[in-house]
VEXSE-745117 format. One record per atom (N, C-alpha, C, O, CB): residue number from 1; atom name; x, y, z; residue in one letter. Coordinates in Angstrom, 2 decimals. Each point is the difference from the previous one (the first is absolute). Glycine has a CB too. Layout:
<sites>
   pos   site        c1        c2        c3   code
   NUM     CA         X         Y         Z      A
...
</sites>
This chain:
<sites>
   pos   site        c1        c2        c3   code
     1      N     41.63     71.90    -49.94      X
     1     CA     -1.13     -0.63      0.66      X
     1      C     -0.89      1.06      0.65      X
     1      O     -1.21      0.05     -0.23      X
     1     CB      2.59     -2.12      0.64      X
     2      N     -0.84      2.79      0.28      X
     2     CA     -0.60      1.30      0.44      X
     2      C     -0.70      0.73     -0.83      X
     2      O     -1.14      0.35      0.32      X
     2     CB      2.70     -0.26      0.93      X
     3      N     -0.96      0.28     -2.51      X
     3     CA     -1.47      0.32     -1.13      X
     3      C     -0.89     -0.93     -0.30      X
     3      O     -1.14      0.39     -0.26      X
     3     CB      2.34      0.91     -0.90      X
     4      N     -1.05     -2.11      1.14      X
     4     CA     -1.12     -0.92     -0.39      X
     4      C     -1.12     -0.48      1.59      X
     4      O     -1.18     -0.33     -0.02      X
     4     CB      3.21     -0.74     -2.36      X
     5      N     -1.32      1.17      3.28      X
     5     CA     -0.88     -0.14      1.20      X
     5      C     -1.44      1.51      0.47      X
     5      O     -1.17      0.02      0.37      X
     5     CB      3.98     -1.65      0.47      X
     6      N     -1.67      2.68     -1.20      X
     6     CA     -1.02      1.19      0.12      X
     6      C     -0.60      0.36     -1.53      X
     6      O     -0.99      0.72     -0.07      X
     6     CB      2.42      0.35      2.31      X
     7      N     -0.88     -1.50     -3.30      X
     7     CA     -1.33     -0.01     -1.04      X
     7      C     -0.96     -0.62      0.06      X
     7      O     -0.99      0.42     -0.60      X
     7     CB      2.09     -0.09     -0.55      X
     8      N     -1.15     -1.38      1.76      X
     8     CA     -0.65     -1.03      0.01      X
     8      C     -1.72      0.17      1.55      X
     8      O     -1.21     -0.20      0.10      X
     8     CB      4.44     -1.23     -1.37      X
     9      N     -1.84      1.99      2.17      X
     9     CA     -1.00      0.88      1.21      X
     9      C     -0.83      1.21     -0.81      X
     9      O     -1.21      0.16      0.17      X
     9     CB      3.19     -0.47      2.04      X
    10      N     -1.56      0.75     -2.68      X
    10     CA     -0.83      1.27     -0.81      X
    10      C     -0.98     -0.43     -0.65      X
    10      O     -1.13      0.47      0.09      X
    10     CB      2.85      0.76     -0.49      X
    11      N     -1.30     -2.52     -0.60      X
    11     CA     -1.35      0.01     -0.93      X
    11      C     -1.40     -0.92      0.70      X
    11      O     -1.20      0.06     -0.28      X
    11     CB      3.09      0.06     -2.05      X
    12      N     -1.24     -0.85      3.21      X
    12     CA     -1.04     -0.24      1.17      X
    12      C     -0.70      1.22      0.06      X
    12      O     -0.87      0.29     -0.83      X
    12     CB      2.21     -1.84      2.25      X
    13      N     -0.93      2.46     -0.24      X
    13     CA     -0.27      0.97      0.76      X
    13      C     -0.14     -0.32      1.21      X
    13      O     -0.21     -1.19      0.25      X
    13     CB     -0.57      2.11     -1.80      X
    14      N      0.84     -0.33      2.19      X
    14     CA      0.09      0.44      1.81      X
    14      C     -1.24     -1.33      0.30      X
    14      O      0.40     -1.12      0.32      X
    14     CB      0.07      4.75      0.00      X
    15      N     -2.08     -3.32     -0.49      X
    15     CA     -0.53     -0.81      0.37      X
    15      C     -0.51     -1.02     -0.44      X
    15      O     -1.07     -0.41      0.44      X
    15     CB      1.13      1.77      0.37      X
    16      N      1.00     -2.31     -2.30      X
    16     CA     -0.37     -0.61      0.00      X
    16      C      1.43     -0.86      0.57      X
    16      O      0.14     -1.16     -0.39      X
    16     CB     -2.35      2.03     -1.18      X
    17      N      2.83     -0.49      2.14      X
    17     CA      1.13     -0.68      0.62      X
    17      C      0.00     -0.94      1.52      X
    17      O      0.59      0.52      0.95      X
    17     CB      0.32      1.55     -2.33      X
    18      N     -1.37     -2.99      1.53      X
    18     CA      0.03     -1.28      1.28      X
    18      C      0.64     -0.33      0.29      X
    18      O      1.14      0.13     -0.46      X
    18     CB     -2.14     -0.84      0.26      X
    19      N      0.54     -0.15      1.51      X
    19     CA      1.60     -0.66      0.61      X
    19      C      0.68     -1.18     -0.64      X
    19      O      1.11     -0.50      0.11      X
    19     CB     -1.91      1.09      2.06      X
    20      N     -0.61     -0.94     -3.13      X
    20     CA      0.34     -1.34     -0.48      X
    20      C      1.63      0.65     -1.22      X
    20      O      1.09     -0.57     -0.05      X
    20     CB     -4.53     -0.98      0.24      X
    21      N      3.07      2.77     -0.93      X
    21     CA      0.92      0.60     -0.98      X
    21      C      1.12      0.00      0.72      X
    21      O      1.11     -0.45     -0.29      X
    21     CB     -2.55      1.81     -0.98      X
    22      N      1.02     -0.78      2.32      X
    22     CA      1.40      0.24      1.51      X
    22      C      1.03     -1.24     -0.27      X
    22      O      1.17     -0.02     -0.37      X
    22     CB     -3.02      0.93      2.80      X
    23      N      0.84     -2.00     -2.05      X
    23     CA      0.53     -1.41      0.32      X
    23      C      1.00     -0.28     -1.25      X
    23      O      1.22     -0.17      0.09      X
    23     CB     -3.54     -0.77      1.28      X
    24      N      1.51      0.95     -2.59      X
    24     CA      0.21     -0.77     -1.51      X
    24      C      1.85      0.80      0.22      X
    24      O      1.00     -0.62      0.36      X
    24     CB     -4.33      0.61     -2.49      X
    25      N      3.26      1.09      1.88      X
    25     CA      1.49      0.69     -0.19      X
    25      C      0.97      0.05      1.31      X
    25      O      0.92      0.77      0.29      X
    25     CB     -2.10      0.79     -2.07      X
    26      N      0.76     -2.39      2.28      X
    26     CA      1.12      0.12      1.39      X
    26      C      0.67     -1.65     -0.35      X
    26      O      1.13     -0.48      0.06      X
    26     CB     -2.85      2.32      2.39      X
    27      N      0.53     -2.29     -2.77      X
    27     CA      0.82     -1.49      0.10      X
    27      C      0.84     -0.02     -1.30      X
    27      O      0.80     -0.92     -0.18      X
    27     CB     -2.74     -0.56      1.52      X
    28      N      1.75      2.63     -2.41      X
    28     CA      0.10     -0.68     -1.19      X
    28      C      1.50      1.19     -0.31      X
    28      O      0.69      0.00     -1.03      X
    28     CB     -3.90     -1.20      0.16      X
    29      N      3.41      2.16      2.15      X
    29     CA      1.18      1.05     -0.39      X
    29      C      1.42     -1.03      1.19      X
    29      O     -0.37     -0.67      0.96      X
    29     CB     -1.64      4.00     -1.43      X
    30      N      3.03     -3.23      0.21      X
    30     CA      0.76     -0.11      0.74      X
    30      C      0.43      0.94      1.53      X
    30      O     -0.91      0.70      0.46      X
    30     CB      1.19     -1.72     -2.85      X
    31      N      0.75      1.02      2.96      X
    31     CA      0.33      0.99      1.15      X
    31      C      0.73      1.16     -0.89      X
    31      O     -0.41      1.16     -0.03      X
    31     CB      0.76     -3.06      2.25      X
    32      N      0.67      1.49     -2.85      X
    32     CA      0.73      0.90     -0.93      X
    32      C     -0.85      0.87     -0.63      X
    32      O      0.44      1.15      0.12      X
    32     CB      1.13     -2.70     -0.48      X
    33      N     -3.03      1.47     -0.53      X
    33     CA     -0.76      0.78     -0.55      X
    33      C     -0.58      0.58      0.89      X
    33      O     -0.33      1.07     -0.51      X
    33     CB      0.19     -2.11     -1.18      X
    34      N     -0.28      1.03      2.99      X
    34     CA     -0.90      0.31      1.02      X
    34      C      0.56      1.39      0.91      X
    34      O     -0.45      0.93      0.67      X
    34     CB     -0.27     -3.69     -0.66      X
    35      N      2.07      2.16     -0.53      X
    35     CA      0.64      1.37      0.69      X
    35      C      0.45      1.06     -0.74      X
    35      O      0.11      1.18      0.34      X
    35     CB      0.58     -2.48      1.15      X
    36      N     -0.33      0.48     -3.05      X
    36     CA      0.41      1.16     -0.59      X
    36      C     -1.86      0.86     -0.54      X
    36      O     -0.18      1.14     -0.43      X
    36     CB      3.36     -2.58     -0.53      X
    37      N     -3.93      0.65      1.15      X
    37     CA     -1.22      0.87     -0.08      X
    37      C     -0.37      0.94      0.91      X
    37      O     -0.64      0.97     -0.40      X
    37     CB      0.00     -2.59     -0.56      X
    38      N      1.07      1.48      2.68      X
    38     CA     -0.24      1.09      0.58      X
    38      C      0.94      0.82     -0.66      X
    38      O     -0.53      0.85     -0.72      X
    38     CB     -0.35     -1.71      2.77      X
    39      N      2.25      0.87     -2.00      X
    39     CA      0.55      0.85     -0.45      X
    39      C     -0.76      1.18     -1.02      X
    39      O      0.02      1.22      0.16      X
    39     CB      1.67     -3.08      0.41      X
    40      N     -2.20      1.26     -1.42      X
    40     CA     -0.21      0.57     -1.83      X
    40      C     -0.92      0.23      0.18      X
    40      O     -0.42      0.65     -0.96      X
    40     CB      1.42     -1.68     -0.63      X
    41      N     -1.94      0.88      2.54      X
    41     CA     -1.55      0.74     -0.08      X
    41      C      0.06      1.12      1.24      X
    41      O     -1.03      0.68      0.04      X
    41     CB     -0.54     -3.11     -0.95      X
    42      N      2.44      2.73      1.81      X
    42     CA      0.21      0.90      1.46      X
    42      C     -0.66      1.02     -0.65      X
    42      O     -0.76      0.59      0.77      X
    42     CB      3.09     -1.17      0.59      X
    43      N     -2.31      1.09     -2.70      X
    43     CA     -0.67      1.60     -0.38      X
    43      C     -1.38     -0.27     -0.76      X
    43      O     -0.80      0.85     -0.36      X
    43     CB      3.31      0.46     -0.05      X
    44      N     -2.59     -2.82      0.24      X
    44     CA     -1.18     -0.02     -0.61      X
    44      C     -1.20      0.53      0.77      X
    44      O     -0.02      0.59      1.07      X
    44     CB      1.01     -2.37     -2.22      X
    45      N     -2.43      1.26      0.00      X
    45     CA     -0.95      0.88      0.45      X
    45      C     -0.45     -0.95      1.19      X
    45      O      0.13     -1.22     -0.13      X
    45     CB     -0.84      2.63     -2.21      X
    46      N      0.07     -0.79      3.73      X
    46     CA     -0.20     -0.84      0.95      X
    46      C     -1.08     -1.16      0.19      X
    46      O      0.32     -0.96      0.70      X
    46     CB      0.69      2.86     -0.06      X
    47      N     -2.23     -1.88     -1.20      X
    47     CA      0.47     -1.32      0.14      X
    47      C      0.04     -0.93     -0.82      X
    47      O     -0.71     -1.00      0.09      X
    47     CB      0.20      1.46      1.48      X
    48      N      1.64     -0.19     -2.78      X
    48     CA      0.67     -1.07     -0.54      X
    48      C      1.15     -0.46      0.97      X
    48      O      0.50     -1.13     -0.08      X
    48     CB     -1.15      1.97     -2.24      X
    49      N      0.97     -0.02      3.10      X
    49     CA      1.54     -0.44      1.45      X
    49      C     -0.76     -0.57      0.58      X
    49      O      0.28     -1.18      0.18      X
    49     CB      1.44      2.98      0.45      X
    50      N     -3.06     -1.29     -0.02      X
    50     CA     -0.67     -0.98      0.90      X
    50      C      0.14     -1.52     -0.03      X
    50      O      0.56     -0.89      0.64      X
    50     CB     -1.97      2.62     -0.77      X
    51      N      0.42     -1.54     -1.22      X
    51     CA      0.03     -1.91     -0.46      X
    51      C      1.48     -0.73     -0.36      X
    51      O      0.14     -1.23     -0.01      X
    51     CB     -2.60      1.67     -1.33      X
    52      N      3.35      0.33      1.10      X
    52     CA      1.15     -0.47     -0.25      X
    52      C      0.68     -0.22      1.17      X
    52      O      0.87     -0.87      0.00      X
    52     CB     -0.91      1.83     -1.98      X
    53      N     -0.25     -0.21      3.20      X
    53     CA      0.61     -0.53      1.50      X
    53      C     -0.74     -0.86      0.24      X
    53      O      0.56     -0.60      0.91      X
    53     CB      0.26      2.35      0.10      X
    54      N     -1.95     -2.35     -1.26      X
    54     CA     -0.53     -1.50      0.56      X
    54      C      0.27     -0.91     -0.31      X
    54      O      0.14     -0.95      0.76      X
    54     CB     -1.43      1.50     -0.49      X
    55      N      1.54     -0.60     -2.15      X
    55     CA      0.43     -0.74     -0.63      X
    55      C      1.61     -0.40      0.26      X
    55      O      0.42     -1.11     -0.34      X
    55     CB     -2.41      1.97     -1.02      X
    56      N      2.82      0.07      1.95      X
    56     CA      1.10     -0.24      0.30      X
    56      C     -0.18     -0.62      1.46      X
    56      O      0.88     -0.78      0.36      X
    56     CB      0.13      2.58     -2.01      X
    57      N     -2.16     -1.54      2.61      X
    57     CA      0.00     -0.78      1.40      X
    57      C      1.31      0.39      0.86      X
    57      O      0.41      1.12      0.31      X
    57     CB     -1.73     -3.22     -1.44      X
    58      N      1.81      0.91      1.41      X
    58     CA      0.88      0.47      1.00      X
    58      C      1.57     -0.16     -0.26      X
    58      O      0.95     -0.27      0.74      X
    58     CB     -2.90     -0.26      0.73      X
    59      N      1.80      0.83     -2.97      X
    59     CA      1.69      0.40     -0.65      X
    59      C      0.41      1.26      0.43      X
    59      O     -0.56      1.01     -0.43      X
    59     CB      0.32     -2.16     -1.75      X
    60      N      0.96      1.19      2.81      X
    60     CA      0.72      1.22      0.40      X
    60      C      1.06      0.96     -0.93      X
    60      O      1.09     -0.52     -0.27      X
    60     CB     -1.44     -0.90      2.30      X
    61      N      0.05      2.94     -2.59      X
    61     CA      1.18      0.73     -0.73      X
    61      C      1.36     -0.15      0.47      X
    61      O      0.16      0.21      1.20      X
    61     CB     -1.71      1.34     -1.66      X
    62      N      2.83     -1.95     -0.40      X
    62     CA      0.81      0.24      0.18      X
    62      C      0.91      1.22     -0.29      X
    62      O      1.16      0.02      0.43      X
    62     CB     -1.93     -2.00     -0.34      X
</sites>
């Protein structure tokens, strides 16, 4: 899921990325994906982590 979330951020790009995009993939990822996405993006490029910590909100790393 994590590849397909930051391919998907990429072929957007940075500004064409909203909150509404924010919104669409938060409701539509589980907690389980949300975390293992911070995990798998921590070295990515920044701000693909950026948008991926919003999109995760207030799931916390385990």
């Amino acid at each position: 899921m994590t590849i397909l979330v930051i391919q998907a951020l990429k072929t957007l790009r940075k500004t064409n990325v909203t909150s509404k995009t924010v919104q669409m993939m938060q409701s539509r990822l589980d907690e389980g994906d949300k975390i293992a996405m911070l995990k798998e993006t921590a070295q990515s490029t920044d701000w693909v982590y950026d948008i991926i910590r919003q999109i995760a909100g207030e799931v916390q790393e385990k």
